[in-house]
C-alpha positions in Angstrom: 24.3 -31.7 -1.7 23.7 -28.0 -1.1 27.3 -26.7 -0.1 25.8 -24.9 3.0 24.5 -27.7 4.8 28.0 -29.1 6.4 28.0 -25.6 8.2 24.5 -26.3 9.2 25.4 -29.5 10.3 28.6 -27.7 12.2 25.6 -25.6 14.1 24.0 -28.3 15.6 27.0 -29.9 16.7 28.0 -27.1 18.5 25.6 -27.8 21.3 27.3 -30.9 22.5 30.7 -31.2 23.6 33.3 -31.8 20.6 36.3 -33.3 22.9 36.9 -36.9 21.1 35.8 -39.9 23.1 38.5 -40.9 25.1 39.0 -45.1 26.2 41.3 -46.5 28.9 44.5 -47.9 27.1 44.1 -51.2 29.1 41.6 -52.8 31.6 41.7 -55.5 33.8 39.0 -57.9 33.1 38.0 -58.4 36.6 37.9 -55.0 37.3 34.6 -52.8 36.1 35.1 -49.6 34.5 35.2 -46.4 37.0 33.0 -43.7 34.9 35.3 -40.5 33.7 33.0 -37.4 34.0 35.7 -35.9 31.6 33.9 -38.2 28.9 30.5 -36.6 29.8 28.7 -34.4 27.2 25.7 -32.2 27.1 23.1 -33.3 25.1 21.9 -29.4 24.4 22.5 -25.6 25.9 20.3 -22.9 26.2 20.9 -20.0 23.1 18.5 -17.6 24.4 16.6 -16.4 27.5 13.2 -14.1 27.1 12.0 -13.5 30.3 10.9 -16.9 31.9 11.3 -18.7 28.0 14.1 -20.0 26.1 15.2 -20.9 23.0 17.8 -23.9 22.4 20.5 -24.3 20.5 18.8 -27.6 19.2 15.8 -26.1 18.1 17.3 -23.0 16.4 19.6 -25.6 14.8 16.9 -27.2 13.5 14.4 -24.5 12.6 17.6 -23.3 10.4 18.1 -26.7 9.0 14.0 -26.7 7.7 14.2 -23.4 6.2 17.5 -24.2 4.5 15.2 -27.3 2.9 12.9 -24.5 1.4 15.6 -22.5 0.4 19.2 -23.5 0.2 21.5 -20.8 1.8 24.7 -20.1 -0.5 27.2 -19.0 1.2 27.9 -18.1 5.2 26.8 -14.4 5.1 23.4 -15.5 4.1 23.0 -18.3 6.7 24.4 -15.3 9.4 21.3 -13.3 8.0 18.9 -16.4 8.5 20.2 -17.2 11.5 20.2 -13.5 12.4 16.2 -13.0 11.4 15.3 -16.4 13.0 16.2 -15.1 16.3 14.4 -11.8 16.2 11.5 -13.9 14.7 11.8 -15.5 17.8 12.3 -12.9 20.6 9.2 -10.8 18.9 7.4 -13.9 18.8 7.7 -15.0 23.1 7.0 -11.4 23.7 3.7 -11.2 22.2 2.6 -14.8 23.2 4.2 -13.6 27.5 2.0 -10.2 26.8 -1.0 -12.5 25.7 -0.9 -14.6 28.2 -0.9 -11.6 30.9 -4.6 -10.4 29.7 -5.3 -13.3 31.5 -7.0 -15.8 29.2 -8.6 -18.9 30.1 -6.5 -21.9 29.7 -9.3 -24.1 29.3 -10.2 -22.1 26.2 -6.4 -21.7 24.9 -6.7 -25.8 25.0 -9.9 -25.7 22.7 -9.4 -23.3 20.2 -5.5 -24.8 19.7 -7.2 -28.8 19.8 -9.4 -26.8 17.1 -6.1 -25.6 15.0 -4.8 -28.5 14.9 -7.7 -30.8 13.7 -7.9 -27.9 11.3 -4.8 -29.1 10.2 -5.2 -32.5 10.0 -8.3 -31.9 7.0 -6.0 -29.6 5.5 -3.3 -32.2 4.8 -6.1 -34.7 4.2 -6.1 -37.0 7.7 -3.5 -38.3 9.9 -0.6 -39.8 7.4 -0.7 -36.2 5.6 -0.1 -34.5 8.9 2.1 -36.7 10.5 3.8 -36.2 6.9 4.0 -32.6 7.5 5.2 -32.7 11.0 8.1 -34.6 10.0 9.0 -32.7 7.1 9.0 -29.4 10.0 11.1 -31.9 12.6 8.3 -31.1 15.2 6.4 -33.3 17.2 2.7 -33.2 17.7 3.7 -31.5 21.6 6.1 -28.9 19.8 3.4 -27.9 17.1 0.9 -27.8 19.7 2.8 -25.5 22.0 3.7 -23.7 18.4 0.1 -22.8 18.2 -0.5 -22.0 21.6 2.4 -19.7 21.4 0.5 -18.1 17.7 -2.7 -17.9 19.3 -1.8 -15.2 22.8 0.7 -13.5 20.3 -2.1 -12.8 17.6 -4.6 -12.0 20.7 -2.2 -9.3 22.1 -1.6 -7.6 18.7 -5.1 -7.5 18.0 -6.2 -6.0 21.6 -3.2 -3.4 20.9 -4.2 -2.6 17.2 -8.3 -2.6 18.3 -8.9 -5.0 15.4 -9.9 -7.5 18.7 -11.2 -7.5 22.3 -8.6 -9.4 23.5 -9.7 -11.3 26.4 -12.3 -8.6 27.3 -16.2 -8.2 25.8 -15.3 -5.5 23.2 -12.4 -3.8 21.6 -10.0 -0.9 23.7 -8.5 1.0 21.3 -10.0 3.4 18.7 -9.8 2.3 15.3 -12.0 5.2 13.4 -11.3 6.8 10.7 -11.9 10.5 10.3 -13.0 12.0 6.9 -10.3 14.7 7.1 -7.8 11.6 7.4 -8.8 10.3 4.3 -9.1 13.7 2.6 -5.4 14.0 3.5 -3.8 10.7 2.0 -6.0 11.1 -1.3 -4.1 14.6 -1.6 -0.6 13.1 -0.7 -1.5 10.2 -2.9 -3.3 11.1 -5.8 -0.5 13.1 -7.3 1.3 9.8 -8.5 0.0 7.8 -10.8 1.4 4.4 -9.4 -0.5 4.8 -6.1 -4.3 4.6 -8.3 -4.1 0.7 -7.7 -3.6 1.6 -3.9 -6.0 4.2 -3.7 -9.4 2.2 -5.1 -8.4 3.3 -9.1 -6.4 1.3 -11.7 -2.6 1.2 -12.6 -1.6 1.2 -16.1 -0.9 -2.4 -17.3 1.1 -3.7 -20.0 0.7 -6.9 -22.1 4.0 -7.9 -23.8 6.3 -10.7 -25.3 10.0 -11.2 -24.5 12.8 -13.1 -26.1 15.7 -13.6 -23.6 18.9 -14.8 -24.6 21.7 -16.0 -22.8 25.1 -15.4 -23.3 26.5 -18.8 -22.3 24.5 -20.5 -24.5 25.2 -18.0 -27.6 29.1 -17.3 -27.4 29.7 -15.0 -25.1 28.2 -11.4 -25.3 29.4 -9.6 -28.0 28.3 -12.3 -30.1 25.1 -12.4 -28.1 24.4 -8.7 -29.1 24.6 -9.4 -32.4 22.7 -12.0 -32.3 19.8 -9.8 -30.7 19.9 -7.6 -33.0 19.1 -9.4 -35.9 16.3 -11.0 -34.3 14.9 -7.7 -33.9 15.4 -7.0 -37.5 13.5 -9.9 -38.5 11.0 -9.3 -36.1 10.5 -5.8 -37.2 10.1 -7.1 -40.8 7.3 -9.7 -40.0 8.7 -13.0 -38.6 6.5 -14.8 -36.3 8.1 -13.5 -32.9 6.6 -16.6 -31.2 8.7 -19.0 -33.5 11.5 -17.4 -32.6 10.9 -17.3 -29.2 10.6 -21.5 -29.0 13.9 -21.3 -31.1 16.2 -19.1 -29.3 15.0 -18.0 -25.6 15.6 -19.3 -22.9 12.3 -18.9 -21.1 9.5 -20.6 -23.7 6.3 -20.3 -21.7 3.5 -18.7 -23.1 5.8 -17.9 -26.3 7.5 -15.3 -23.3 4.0 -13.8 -23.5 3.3 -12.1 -20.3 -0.2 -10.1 -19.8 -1.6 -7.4 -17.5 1.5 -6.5 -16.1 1.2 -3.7 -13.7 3.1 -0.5 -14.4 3.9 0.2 -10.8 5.7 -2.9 -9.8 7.3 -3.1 -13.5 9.5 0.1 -12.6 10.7 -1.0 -9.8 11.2 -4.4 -10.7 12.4 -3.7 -14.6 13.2 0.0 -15.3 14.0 -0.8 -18.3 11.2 -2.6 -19.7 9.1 0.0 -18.0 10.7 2.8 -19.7 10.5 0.9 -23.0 6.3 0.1 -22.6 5.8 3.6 -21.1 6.5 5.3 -24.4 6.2 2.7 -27.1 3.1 2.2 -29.4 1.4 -1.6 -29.4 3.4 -3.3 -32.3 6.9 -1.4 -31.5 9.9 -4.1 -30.8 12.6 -2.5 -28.5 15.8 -2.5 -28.5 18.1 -5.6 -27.3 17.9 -4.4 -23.5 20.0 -6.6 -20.1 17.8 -8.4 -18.0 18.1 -10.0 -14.5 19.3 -9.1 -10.9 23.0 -8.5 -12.5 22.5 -7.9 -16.5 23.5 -11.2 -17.1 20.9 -12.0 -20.1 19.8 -10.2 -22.9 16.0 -9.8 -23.8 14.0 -8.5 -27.0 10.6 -6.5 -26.0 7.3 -6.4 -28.2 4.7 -4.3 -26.3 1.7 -6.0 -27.4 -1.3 -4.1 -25.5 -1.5 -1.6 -22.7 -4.2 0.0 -20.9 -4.2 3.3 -19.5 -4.5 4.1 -15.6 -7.5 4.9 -14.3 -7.8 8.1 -11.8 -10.1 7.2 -8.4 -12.1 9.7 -7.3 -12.5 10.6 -3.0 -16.3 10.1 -3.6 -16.4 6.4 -4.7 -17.0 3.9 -1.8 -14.0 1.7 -3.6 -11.9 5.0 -3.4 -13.0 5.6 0.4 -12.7 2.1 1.6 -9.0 1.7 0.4 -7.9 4.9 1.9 -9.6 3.3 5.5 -7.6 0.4 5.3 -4.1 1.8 4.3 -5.0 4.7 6.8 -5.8 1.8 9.4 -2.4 -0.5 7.9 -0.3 2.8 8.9 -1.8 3.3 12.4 -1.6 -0.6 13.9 2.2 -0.3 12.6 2.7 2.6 15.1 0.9 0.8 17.6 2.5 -2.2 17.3 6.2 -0.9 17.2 5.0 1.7 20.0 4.4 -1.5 22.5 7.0 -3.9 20.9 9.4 -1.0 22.6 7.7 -1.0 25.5 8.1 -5.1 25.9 11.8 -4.6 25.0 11.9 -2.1 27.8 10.3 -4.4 30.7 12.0 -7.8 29.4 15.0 -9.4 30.7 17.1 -11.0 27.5 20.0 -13.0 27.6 22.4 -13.0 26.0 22.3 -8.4 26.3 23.4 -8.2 23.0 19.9 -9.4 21.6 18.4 -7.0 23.4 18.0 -4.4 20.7 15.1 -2.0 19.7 12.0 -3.9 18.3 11.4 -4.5 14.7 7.9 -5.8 14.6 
């Protein structure tokens, strides 16, 4: 049982009442039971106001409890984290659907296109018993995902009126979404200088093809003998053992014989400086030294850079080049936008409980 769950299971209880049920010591048989209103309990409390919406304790409960199923929480900071991002998910999330539902839609199509979402869904998990499937597994009924979707459909219809990507309830979109050629122009310059950003820009990042042998100290004595270990699997690699066969005999991660291919230099440094340090400057063929590996060093891993192929510079004149730089110039602007009238929802909105009124964080 994942140790968190009792404190989940604490959460929901804290919407009812936790006095213990209390009996009369003795009762008269002819006489009926007078009801103690001391004994009555709520069956849920509200957790959170947005304007004329609210959130339960229940259903936060229980949106905590589904996400927990998808991934266990380990310990009570991260469940104060989840619990913490659920409710801004939430606040952000009545915001836009209040502000979508001011444009003034028509309710009559609201109903269509969210009957159409959800027949949508019902292909999708392959007819009724796969969606009633799914519904259960999310704890929702078919009037709470409906409403879910309503909720989804005036939220993206105000973000995409306040970007310009959309119209919003109107016959064509209000806000300017062009382009200009000296925008472009300017984020090549800022960009083109580092060679990670060529993937972003329309070019090609260098990429690296290369097998690993990881070891883990548990399994090999602890890590000084670990270490030792690594290093003479190095030697014999260096002197022509079949890497792969060792890799089935010793590492811990077999796939592939650790082969891993086209790995893009970019998100290798920031994800392993140290193999991206290694592959940066080695020739196909070199073998590294025995290097730490993982989120805290806690295994140690053997490199063979098998292939690598060099980045490719874009060019402002290629469309690929031009259409890149439109989108991450257009990404950067309906961010602004969006924050700007987050803020200005905030702003106008009553919240309760005060403290969750904070700035927006689209």
């Amino acid at each position: 049982m994942n140790p968190i769950a009792p404190i989940l299971i604490c959460f929901l209880a804290t919407v009812q009442d936790g006095s213990p049920e209390r009996r009369p010591e003795s009762v008269e048989a002819d006489k009926p039971v007078e009801s103690d209103k001391s004994e009555e309990q709520p069956f849920d409390h509200v957790y959170m106001i947005v304007n004329q919406d609210m959130v339960t304790a229940r259903e936060l409960g229980r949106e905590l409890l589904r996400l927990n199923r998808e991934r266990p929480v380990k310990n009570q900071m991260e469940l104060e984290r989840l619990k913490s991002q659920l409710v801004d998910k939430s606040l952000l999330r009545m915001l836009a659907a209040q502000a979508g539902q001011d444009l003034g839609a028509s309710e009559e199509i609201v109903r269509i296109l969210v009957d159409r979402e959800f027949e949508r869904m019902i292909r999708a998990k392959g007819g009724i018993v796969g969606a009633t499937k799914f519904l259960q597994a999310r704890d929702q009924t078919t009037q709470e995902y409906r409403q879910l979707l309503r909720e989804e459909l005036f939220a993206k219809t105000w973000e995409e009126f306040t970007t310009g990507e959309g119209p919003g309830v109107g016959a064509r979109p209000q806000r300017d979404r062009y382009v200009r050629p000296g925008q472009l122009k300017f984020r090549y310059n800022v960009q083109i200088g580092n060679p990670e950003q060529y993937g972003r820009l329309g070019g090609k990042s260098a990429t690296y093809s290369v097998q690993r042998l990881l070891l883990d100290p548990e399994e090999n004595g602890g890590p000084a003998k670990t270490d030792e270990l690594a290093r003479m699997l190095r030697e014999r690699i260096v002197d022509g053992d079949d890497m792969s066969e060792l890799v089935r005999r010793y590492s811990v991660d077999k796939e592939n014989d650790g082969m891993s291919r086209d790995l893009d230099a970019s998100q290798m440094k920031r994800m392993f400086p140290a193999l991206d340090a290694f592959a940066r400057n080695a020739r196909p063929g070199d073998v590294s030294q025995p290097m730490f590996h993982g989120s805290r060093g806690e295994f140690v891993q053997i490199v063979r850079l098998m292939d690598r192929t060099e980045a490719v510079r874009p060019e402002l004149s290629s469309p690929e080049v031009q259409k890149a730089l439109t989108e991450a110039v257009q990404e950067d602007l309906d961010g602004h936008r969006l924050a700007r009238a987050y803020q200005a929802l905030y702003a106008a909105a009553y919240v309760w409980p005060p403290e969750y009124k904070q700035p927006a964080r689209p």
